[in-house]
DRENPAKE-465182 format. One record per residue (C-alpha): y, x, z. Coordinates in nm, 2 decimals, decimal comma. Example, Ala and Ser with C-alpha at 12.3 -4.5 7.8 and 13.67 -1.06 7.14 Angstrom:
% DRENPAKE-465182
-0,45  1,23  0,78 .
-0,11  1,37  0,71 .
This chain:
% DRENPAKE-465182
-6,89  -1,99  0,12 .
-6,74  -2,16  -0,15 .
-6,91  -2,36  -0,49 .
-6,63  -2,44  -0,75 .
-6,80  -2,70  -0,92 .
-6,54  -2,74  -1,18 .
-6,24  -2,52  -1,23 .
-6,09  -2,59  -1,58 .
-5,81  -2,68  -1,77 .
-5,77  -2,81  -2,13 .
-5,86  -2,51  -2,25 .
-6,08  -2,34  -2,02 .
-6,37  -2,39  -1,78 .
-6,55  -2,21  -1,53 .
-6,85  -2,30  -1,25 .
-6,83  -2,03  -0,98 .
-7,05  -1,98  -0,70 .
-6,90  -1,75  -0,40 .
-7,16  -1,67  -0,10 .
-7,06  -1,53  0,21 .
-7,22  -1,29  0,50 .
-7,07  -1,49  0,75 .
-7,24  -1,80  0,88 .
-6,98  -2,08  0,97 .
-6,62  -2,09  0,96 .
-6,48  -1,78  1,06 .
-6,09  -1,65  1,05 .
-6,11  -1,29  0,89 .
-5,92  -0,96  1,03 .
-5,89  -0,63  0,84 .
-6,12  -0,52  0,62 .
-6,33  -0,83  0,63 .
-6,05  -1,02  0,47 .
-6,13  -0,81  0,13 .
-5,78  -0,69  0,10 .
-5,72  -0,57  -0,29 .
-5,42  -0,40  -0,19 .
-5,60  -0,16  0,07 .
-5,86  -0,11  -0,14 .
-6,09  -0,31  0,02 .
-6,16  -0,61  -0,24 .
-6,51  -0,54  -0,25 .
-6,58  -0,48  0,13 .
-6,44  -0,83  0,26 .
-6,67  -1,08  0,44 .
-6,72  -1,31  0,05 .
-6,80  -1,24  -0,29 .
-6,44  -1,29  -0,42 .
-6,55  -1,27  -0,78 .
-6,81  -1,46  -0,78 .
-7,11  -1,52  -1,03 .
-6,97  -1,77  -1,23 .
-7,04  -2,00  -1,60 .
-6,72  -1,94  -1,83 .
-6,84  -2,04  -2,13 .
-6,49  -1,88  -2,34 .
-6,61  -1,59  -2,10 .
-6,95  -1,58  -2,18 .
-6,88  -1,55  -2,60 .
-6,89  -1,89  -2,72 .
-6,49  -1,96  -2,79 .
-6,56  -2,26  -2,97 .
-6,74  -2,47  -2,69 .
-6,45  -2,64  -2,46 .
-6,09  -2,78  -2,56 .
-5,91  -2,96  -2,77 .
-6,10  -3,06  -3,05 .
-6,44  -2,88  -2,93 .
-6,80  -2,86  -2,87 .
-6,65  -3,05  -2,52 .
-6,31  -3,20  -2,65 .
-6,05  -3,20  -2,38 .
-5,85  -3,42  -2,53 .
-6,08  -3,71  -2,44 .
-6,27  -3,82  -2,10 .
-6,55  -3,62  -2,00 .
-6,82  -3,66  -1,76 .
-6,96  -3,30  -1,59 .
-7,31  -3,31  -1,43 .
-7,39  -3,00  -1,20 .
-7,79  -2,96  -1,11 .
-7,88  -2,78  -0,82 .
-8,25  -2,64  -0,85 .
-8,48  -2,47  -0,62 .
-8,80  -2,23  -0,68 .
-9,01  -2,55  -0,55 .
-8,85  -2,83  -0,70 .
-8,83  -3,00  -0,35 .
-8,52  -2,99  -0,15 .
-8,67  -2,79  0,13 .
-8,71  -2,49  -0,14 .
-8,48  -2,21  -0,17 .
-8,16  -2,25  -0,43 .
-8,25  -2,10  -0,75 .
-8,03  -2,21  -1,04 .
-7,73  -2,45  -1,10 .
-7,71  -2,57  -1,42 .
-7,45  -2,80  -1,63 .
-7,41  -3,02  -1,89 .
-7,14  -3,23  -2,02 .
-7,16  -3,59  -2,14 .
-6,85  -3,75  -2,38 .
-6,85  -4,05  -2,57 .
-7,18  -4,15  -2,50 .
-7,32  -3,82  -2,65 .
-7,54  -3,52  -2,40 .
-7,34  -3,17  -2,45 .
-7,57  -2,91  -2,32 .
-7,39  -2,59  -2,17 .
-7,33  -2,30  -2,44 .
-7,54  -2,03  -2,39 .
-7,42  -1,65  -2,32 .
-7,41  -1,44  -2,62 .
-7,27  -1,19  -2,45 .
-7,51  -0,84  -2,49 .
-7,74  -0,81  -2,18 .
-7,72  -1,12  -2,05 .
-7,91  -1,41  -2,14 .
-7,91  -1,77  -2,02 .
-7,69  -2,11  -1,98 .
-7,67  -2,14  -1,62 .
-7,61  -2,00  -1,27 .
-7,96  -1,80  -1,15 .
-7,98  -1,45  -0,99 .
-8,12  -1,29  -1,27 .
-7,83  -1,40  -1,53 .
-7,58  -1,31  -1,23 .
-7,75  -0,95  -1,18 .
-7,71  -0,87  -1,56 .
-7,33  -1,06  -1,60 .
-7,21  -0,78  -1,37 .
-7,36  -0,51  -1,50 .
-7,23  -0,62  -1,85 .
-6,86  -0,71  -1,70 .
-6,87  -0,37  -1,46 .
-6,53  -0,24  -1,66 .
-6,38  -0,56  -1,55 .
-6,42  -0,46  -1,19 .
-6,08  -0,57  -0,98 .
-6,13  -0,20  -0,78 .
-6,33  0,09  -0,81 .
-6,41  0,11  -0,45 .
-6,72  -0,12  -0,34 .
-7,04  -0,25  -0,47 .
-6,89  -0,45  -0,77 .
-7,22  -0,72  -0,75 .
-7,12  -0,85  -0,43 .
-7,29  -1,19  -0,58 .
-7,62  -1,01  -0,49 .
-7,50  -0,83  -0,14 .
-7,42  -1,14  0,03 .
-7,71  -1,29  -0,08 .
-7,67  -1,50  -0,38 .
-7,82  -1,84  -0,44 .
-8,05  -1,82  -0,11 .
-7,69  -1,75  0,09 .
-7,56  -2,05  -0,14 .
-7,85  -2,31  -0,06 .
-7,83  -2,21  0,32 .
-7,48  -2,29  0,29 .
-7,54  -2,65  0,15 .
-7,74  -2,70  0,43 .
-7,53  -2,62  0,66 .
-7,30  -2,86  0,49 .
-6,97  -2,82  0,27 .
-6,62  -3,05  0,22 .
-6,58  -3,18  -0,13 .
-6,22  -3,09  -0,26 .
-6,02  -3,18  -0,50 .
-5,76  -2,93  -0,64 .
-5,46  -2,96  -0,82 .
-5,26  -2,63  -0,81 .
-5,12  -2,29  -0,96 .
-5,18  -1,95  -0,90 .
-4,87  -1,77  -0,76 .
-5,06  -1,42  -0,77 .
-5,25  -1,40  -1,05 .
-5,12  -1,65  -1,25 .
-5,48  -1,84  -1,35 .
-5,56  -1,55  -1,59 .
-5,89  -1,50  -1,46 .
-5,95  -1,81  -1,56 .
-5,81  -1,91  -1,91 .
-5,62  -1,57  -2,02 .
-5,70  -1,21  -2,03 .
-5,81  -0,99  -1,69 .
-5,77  -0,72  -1,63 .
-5,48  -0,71  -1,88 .
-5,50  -0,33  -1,85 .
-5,81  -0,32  -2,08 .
-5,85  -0,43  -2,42 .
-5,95  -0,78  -2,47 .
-6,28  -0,62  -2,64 .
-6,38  -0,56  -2,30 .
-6,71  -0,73  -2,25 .
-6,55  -1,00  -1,98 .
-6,22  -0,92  -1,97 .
-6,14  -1,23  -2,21 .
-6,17  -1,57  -2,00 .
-5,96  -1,80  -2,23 .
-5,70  -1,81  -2,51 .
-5,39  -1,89  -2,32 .
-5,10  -1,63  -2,32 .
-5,12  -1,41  -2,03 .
-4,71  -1,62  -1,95 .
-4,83  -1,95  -1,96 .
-4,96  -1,94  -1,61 .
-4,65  -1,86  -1,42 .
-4,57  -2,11  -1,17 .
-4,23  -2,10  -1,28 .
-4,37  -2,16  -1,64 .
-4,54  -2,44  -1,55 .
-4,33  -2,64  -1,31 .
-4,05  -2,63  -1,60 .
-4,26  -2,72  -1,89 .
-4,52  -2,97  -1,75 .
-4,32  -3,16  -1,46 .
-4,53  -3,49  -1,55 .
-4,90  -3,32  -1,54 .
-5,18  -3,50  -1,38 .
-5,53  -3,56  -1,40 .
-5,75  -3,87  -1,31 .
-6,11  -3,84  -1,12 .
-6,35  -4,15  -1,07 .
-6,72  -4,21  -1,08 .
-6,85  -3,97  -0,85 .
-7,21  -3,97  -0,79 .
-7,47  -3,73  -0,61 .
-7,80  -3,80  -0,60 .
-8,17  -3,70  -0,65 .
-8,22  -3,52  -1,05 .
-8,25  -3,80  -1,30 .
-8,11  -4,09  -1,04 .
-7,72  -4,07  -1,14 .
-7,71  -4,18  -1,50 .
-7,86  -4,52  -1,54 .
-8,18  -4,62  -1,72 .
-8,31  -4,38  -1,98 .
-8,18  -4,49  -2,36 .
-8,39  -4,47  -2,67 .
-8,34  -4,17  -2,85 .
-8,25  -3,99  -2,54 .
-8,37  -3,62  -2,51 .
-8,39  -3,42  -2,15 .
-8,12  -3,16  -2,11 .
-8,33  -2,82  -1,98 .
-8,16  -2,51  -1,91 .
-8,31  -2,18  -2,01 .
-8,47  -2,12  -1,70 .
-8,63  -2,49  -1,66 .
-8,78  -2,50  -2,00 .
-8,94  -2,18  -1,91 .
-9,07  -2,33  -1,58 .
-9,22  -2,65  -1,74 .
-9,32  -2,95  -1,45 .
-9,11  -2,79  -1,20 .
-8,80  -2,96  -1,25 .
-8,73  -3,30  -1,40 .
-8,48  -3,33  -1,70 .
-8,19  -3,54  -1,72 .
-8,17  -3,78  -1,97 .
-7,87  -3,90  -2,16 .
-7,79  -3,90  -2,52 .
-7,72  -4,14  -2,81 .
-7,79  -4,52  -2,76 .
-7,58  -4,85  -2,85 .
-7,51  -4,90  -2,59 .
-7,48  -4,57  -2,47 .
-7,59  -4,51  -2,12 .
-7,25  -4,42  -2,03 .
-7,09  -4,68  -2,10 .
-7,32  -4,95  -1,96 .
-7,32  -4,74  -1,64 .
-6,95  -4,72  -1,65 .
-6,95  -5,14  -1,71 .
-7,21  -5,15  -1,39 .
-7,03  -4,95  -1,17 .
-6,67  -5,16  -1,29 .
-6,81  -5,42  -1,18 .
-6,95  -5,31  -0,87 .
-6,60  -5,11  -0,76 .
-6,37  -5,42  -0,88 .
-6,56  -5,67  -0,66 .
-6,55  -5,44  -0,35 .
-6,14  -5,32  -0,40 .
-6,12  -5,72  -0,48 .
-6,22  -5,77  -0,15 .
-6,00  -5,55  0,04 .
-5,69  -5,63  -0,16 .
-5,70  -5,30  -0,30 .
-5,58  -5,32  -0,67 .
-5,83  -5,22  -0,97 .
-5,84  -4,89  -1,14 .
-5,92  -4,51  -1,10 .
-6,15  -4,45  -0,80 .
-5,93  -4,12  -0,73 .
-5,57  -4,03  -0,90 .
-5,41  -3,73  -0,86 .
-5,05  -3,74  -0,94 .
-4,93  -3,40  -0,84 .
-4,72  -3,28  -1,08 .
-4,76  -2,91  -1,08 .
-5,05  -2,85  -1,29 .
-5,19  -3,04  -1,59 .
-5,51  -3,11  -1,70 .
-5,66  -3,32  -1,99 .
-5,65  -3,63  -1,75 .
-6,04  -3,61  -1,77 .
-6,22  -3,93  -1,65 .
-6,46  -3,67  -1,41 .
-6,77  -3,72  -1,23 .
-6,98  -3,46  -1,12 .
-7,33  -3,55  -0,95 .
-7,51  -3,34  -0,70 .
-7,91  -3,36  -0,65 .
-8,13  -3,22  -0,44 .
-7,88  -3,08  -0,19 .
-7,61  -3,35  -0,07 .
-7,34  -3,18  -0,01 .
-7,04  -2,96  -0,20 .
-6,74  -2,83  -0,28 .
-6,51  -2,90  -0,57 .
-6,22  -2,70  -0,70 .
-5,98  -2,87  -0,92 .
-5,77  -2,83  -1,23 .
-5,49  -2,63  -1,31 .
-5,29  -2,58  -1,66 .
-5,30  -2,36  -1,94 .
-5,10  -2,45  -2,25 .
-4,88  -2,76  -2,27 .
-5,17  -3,12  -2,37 .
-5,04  -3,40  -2,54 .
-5,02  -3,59  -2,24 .
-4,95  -3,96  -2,36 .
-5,27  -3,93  -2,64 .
-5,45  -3,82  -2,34 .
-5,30  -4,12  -2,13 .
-5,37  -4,36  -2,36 .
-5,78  -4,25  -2,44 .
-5,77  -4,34  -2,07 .
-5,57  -4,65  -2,00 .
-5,83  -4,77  -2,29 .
-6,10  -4,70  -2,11 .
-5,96  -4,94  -1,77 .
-5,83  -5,15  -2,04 .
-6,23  -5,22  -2,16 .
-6,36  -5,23  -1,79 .
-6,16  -5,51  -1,64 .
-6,24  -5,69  -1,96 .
-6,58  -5,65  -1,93 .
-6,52  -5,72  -1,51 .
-6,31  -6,04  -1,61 .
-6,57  -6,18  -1,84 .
């Protein structure tokens, strides 16, 4: 079972959620492995596809990159809920939901406008009707295409959590498919009018390995400030003017679930959060000798990213798995660099005053 948090790119994003029959770590054989080439994509042990939350995908092109609803061209902060039918973590999983916080400001998740399916977040109901509107966009005709469903969705998810997952972090390219499932067009057999086939705007080119490896040889990305913790715990004390961020399913479900809260505020919540945990961070590396700055770099230099400050919080289940960032079209790295270095810049003046 695998929960991809976070797979994006400067240009495209996407929160997958793969359940598996198997319990456990198993090494598949045959047809359990899912082979596409024998026809067998859709018989395999996981939910290859997925259900997953691409908001290009989904209809709303305007929502994330450069210069967007999310602007990848500046540090963003991604908060994942995890929700069950109860509200207490005993319950079974019933939704993931996300929002997006940048400079100091509460971006909730687009919403689908995509015909038959309704909804901002990750549920079984907005999963069921995502495949049925995406069925064209089926990898092969042989096999139930909402595997989602047949290995047993969110509850196969949550029992997963349970069990207990690694938290990865990613950095890498896509020798077979060449990331167009997530940032291009797929299958590039249909027309992009396809309901789903569209993922991203990137040229179907730009995600050769060889493309990449040639034309961004200096890529990287930057992580730091992870949190997990119970709903409403991660993001500091509530700001005046703040308003809770409720997905479609929550609002309809009022006193089940609590909101987060974020939003406007001078100063915003972010950054005194950011200034608390500085501080808190530069004492302890101060301590061991360890020198001040990002919590977690990546400096592989196969895949770039926006350099996104990211922190993703988990609540009510304490465990998951995180899938990284690969690249789409070439950023403008050193803008990027610089939006960041600012941001150390502030916190060790802040830490040293």
């Amino acid at each position: 079972t695998e929960m991809d948090i976070f797979e994006a790119n400067r240009m495209a994003a996407s929160m997958t959620a793969h359940p598996c029959s198997s319990v456990g770590p198993r090494r598949c054989t045959g047809t359990d492995c899912g082979d596409g080439d024998r026809h067998e994509y859709y018989k395999g042990l996981c939910d290859k596809d997925g259900c997953e939350f691409n908001p290009f995908r989904m209809g709303d092109q305007s929502f994330f990159g450069p210069d967007a609803a999310v602007n990848t061209n500046r540090p963003i902060t991604v908060v994942t809920q995890f929700l069950t039918e109860d509200g207490i973590d005993a319950g079974e999983l019933s939704e993931i939901r996300r929002f997006y916080i940048q400079d100091g400001n509460v971006i909730q998740n687009s919403k689908s406008s995509t015909i038959g399916v309704e909804g901002d977040s990750i549920s079984n109901p907005v999963c069921a009707a995502q495949k049925n509107a995406f069925i064209e966009t089926r990898a092969d005709a042989e096999g139930d295409y909402n595997q989602f469903a047949a290995k047993g969705g969110l509850r196969a998810m949550g029992e997963a959590f349970d069990r207990g997952m690694v938290l990865t972090f990613a950095l890498w390219d896509d020798l077979g498919n060449h990331m167009k499932w997530l940032d291009s067009w797929q299958p590039d057999k249909l027309p992009k009018t396809t309901p789903g086939a569209l993922r991203g705007p990137c040229d179907e080119t730009w995600g050769t390995p060889e493309w990449l490896r040639k034309t961004e040889p200096d890529a990287y990305t930057q992580f730091s400030n992870l949190r997990f913790g119970p709903i409403g715990s991660t993001q500091g004390p509530k700001m005046d003017g703040a308003e809770a961020v409720q997905s479609d399913a929550a609002a309809a479900a009022p006193g089940i679930y609590e909101g987060e809260v974020g939003g406007p505020g001078t100063p915003s919540f972010v950054e005194k959060v950011e200034e608390l945990d500085h501080q808190r961070h530069h004492r302890t590396r101060r301590r061991k000798g360890v020198p001040t700055g990002a919590l977690v770099m990546a400096g592989i230099t196969l895949l770039a990213v926006t350099g996104a400050t990211f922190a993703a919080w988990r609540s009510q289940r304490q465990r998951m798995d995180m899938r990284g960032f690969n690249n789409c079209a070439p950023p403008d790295a050193r803008a990027f660099r610089q939006a960041v270095e600012d941001v150390e810049d502030e916190r060790d003046r802040i830490d040293l005053e």
